[in-house]
N, C-alpha and C positions, 0 to 999 in steps of 0.2 A: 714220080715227081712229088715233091712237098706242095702240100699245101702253104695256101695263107699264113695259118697259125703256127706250121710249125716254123717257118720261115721269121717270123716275127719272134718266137719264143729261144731260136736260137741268135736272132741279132740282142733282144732282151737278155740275152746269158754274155755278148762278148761286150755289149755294153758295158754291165758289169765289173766283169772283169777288165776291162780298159779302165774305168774310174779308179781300180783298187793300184792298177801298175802307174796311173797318172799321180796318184796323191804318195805313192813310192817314189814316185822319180820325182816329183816335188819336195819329198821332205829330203831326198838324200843328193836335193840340190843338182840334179842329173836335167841339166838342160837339154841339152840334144836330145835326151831319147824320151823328157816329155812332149818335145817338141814336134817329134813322133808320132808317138803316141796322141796328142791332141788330133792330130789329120784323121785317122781312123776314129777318132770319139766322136768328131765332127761326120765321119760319112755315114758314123750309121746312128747319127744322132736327126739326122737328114731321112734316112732309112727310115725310121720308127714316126717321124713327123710326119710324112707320109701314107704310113701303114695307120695313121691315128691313134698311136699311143702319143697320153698325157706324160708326159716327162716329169712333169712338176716333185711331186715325191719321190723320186727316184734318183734324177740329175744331181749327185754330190758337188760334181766340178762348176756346173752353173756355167758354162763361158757357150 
């Protein structure tokens, strides 16, 4: 079973990766699949709020 950290360090990794396909599918004007995509930045944006990770420097998208 994972622990804590490693639990937090793989939501911290799809985080990531969600902000990079979010500002993808904003630039290439892909509403639907940011729209998408925004639900899972939002659940594990919940996730890490939780876990008490500060978002502040990290959060690109900001919403």
């Amino acid at each position: 079973m994972p622990s804590g950290i490693e639990v937090t360090k793989a939501a911290l990794d799809d985080f990531k990766k969600i902000q990079t396909y979010m500002l993808l599918a904003r630039k290439e004007n892909a509403t639907e699949t940011y729209a998408e995509l925004k639900k899972e930045y939002l659940t594990i944006k919940a996730l890490l709020n939780v876990s008490g990770v500060i978002l502040t420097d990290i959060d690109i998208i900001k919403e």
